[in-house]
C-alpha positions in Angstrom: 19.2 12.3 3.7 20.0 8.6 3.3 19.9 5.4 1.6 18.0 2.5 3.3 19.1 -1.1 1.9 17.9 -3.8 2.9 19.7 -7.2 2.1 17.9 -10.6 2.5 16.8 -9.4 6.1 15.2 -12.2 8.1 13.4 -12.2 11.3 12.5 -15.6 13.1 11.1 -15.5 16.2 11.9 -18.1 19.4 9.5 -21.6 18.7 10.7 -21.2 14.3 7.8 -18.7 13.1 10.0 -17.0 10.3 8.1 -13.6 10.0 10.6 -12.0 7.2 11.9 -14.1 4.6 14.8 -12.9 3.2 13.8 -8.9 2.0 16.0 -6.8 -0.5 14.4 -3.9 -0.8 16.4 -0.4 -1.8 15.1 2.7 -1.1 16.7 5.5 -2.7 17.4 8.9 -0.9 14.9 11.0 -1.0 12.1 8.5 -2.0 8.6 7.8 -0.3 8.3 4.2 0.0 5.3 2.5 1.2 5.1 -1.2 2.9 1.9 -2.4 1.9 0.2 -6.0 2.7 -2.8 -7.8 4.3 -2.7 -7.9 8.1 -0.2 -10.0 9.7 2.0 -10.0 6.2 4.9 -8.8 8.2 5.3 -5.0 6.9 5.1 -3.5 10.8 7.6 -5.9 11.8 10.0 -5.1 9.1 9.5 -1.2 9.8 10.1 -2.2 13.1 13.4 -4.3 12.7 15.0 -0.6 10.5 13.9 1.4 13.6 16.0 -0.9 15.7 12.9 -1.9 17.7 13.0 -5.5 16.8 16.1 -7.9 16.2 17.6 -9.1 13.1 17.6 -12.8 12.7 19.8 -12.5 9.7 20.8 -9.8 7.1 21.7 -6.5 7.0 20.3 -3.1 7.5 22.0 -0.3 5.9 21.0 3.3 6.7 23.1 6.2 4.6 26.3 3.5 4.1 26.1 2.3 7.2 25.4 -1.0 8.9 23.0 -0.1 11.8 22.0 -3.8 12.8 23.5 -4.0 16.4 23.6 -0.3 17.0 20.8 1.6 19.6 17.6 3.0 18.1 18.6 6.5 19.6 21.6 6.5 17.7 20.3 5.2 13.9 19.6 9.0 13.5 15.4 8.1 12.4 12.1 9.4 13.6 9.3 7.2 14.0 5.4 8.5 13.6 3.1 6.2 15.1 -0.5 5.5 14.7 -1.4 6.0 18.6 0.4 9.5 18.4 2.3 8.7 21.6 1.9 12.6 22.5 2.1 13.3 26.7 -1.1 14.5 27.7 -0.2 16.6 30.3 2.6 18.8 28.0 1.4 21.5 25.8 2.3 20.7 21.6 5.3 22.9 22.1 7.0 21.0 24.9 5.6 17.1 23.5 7.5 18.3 20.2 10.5 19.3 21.9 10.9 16.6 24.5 12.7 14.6 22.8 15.2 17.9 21.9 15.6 18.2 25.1 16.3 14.9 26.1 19.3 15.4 23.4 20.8 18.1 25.4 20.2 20.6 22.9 20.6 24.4 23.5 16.6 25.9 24.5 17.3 28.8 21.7 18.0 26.0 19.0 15.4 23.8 20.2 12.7 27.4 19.5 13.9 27.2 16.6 13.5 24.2 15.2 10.0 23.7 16.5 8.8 27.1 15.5 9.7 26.2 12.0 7.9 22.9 12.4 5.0 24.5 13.6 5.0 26.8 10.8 5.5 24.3 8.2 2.4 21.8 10.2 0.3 24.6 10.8 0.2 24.2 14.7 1.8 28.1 14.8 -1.5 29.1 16.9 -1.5 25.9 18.9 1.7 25.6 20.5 0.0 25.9 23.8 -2.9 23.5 23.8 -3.3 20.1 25.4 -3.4 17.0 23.0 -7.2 16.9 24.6 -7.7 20.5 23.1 -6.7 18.8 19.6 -8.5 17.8 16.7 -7.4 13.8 15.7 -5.6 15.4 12.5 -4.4 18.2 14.7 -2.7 15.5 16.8 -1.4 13.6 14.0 0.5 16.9 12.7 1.7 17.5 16.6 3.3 13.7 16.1 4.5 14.2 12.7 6.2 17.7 14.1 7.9 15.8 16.7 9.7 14.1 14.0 10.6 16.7 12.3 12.4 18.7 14.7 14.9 15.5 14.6 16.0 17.3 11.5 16.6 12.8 10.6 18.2 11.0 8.2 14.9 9.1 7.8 11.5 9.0 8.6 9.6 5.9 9.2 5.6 6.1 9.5 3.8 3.0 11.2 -0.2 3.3 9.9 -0.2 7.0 10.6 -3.5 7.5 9.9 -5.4 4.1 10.8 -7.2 5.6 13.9 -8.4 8.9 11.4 -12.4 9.1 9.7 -12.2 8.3 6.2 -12.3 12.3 5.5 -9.7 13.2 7.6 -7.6 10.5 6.4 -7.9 11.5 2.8 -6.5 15.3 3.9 -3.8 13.8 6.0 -2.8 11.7 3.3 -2.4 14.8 1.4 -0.5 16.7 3.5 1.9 14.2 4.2 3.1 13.7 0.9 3.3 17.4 0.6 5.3 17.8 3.7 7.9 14.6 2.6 8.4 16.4 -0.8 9.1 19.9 1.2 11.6 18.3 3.4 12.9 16.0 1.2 13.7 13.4 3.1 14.0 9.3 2.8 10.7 7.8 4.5 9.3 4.2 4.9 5.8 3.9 5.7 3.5 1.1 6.5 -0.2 0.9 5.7 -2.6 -2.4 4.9 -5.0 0.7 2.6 -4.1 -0.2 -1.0 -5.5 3.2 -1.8 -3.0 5.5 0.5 0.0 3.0 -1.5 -0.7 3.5 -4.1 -1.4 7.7 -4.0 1.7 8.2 -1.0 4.8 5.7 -3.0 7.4 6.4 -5.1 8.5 3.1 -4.5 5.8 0.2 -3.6 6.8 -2.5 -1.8 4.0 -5.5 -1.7 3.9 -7.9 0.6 2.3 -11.2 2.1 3.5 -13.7 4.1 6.4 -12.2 5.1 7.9 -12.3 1.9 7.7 -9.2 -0.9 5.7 -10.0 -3.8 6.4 -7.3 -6.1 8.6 -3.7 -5.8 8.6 -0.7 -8.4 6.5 2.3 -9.3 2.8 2.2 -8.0 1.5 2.5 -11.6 3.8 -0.2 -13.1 2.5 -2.4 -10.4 -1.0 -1.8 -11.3 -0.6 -2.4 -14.7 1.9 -5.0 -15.0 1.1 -7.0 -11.5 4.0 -10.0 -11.2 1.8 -12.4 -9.1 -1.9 -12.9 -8.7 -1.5 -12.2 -5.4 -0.8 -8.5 -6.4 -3.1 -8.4 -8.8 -6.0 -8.8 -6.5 -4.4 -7.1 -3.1 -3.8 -3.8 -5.6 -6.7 -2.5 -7.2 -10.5 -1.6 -5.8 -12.5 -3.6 -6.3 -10.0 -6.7 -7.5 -8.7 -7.5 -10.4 -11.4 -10.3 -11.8 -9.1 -13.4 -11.8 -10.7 -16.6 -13.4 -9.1 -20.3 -15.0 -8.2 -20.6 -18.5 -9.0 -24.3 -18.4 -12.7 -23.9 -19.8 -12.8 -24.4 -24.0 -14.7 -21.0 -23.6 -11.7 -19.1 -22.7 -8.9 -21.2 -24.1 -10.2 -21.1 -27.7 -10.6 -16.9 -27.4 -7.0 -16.8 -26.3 -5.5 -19.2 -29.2 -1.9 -18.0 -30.4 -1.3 -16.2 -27.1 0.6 -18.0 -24.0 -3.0 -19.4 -23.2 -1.5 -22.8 -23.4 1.0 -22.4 -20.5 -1.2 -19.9 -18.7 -3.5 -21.2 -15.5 -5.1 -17.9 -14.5 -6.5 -15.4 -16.7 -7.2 -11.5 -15.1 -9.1 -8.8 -16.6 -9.6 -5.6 -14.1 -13.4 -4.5 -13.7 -12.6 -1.5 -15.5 -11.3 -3.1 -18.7 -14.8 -4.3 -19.6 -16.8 -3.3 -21.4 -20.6 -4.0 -22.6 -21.0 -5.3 -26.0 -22.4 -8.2 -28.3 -19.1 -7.7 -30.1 -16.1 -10.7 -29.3 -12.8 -8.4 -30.0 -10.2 -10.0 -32.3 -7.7 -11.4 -30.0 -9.5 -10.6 -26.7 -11.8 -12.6 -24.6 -15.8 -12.2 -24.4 -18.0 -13.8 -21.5 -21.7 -14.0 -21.1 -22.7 -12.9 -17.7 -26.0 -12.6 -15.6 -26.4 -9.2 -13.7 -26.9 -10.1 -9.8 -26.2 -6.3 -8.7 -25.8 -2.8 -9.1 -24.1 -0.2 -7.6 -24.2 3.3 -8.4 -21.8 5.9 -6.8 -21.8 8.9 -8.7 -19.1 9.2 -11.7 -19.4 5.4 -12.7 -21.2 2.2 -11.9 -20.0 -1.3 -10.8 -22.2 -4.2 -12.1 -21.8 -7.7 -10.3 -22.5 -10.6 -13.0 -22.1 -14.6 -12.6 -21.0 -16.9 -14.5 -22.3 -20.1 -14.8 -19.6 -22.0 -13.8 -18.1 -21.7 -10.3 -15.1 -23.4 -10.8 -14.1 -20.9 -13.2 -13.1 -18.4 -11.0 -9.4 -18.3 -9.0 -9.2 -17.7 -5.0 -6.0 -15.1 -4.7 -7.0 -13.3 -1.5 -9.3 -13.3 2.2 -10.6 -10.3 0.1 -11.4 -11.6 -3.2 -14.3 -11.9 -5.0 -17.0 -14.7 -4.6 -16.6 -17.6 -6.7 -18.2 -17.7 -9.9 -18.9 -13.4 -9.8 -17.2 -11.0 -11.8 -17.2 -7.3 -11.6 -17.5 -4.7 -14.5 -16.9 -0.8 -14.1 -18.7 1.5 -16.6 -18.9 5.2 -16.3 -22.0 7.0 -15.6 -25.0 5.7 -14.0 -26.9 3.7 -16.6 -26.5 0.0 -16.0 -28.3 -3.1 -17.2 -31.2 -4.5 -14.8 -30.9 -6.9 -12.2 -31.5 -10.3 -13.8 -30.5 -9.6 -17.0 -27.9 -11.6 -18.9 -25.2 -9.5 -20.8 -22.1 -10.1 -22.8 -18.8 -8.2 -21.5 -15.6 -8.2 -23.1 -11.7 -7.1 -22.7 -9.0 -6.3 -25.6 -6.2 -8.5 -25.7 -4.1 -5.5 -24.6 -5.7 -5.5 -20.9 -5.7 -9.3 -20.6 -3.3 -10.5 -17.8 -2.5 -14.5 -18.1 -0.7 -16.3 -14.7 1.0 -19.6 -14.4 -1.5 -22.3 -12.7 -0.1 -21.5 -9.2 -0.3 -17.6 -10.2 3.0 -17.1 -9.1 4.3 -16.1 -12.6 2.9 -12.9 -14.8 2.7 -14.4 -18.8 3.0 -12.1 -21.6 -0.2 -11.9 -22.9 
């Protein structure tokens, strides 16, 4: 096992587009940690960079005390799992996951070993003989994962393992993996854009965007306490319901609170509730129901407010202006068209600096 320490690590590529800007990020040995972000935030390249597969600009990269920055991939002592599998077609599962074994020189009796015992741990036991093209996609996924393991590494590092997996499949995978990382043990970084397989897979949560990380710690204390509303609205399904405290509406509900230095006021959709009742201290809007959705154990209801210029952009995947989102249990909902009063205790209340770069106690 290892510590992996990253210290203001920058990567700028020829032409001046700075792609990492200055990342500390510790990751403790033994810990899961997960690089999360919208496409293009940087989070594959920064995987790539501790693998040794891209350059660093400037920084350092320290695996298990050691400063690996201008030394070979082969010799950083990590396995990579990628999201293409990488397996050779024309090798059976036993000889794709000892290829690489071999390739080290290692003694064919050790090498059995070590990938019977992967196999055993994956169950692949009664596939050690198939093609990749006799494999299931999750089959192949463990086959790639297994390859890894027999590396016996100081670290694991995971690029969108499951990306190219059906939303079932990716669900048991996730699973599995977790499982698997808390048998073994052993440090691993793994990059995903799914807030969902963050949030469920992390020890340690790692939020990015542009490059830059936005917010690190426990995936829960994230959730709750996001720093930026960047975070607020990337973590969470749907977003966090992020709207201006300018209005006289919202401003005079929040009096005696940081209202006054606050810019952006966030309630998550689950927060609300339905009620004619204003809570002491918390905030009370009048909506009109536009939709419904209905999936089983709860319902999301899609209101509007009158006012458009109410609500914050954070995201490419926020909400529409001017609509808010409420999450009740159950499937009994107001009806289309009808207008409603929601509600949120000052307790779940989340209040932003203007340029929602700041988190205010509420």
């Amino acid at each position: 096992m290892a510590n992996v320490t990253l210290r203001n690590v920058r990567k700028t590529y020829p032409g001046g587009f700075e792609a990492i800007k200055g990342v500390n990020v510790d990751v403790g040995d033994g810990q899961f940690c997960v690089l999360v972000g919208p496409s293009g935030c940087g989070k594959s390249t920064l995987l790539r960079m501790v693998a040794g597969l891209e350059t660093v600009t400037g920084g350092e990269i320290d695996i298990g005390g050691r400063i690996v920055n201008q030394i070979e991939p082969a010799d950083r002592d990590i396995a990579m799992v990628f999201q293409n599998y990488a397996l050779y077609p024309h090798m059976s599962v036993y000889n794709n996951m000892a290829y690489g074994l071999r390739n080290r020189g290692m003694a064919e009796a050790e090498i059995k070993t070590r990938v019977e015992e992967a196999a055993r741990v994956l169950e692949l036991t009664s596939m050690l003989e198939r093609k990749p093209r006799q494999l299931s996609g999750g089959q192949r996924q463990r086959v790639a994962m297994g390859r890894a393991i027999v590396r016996q590494p100081k670290v694991f590092l995971f690029d969108e393992p499951l990306s190219n997996l059906d939303a079932k499949l990716r669900i048991a995978m996730r699973v599995e993996i977790r499982k698997l990382q808390r048998r073994l043990n052993t440090t691993s970084i793994y990059v995903t854009h799914d807030q969902l397989e963050a949030m469920t897979l992390a020890d340690i949560l790692v939020v990015m965007n542009g490059g830059q990380v936005e917010q690190v710690g426990n995936p829960l204390a994230i959730y709750e306490k996001p720093a930026t509303t960047f975070v607020a609205s990337f973590i969470g399904a749907p977003p966090m319901n992020l709207m201006a405290t300018r209005p006289e509406e919202i401003r005079s509900q929040l009096a005696g609170s940081n209202a006054a230095d606050a810019g952006i006021l966030g309630i998550r959709p689950e927060d609300f509730v339905i009620t004619d009742q204003t809570p002491a201290g918390g905030v009370a809007l009048p909506l009109t129901v536009e939709a419904i959705e209905r999936v089983g154990a709860e319902t999301f209801v899609y209101g509007s407010r009158e006012q458009e210029e109410q609500h914050v952009a954070a995201t490419p995947g926020e909400l529409p202006p001017g609509e808010i989102i409420v999450r009740i249990p159950g499937t009994e909902a107001p009806a289309i068209g009808a207008k409603i009063r929601v509600a949120a205790v000052r307790a779940k209340l989340h209040l932003f600096s203007a340029d929602g770069r700041t988190r205010l106690e509420a």
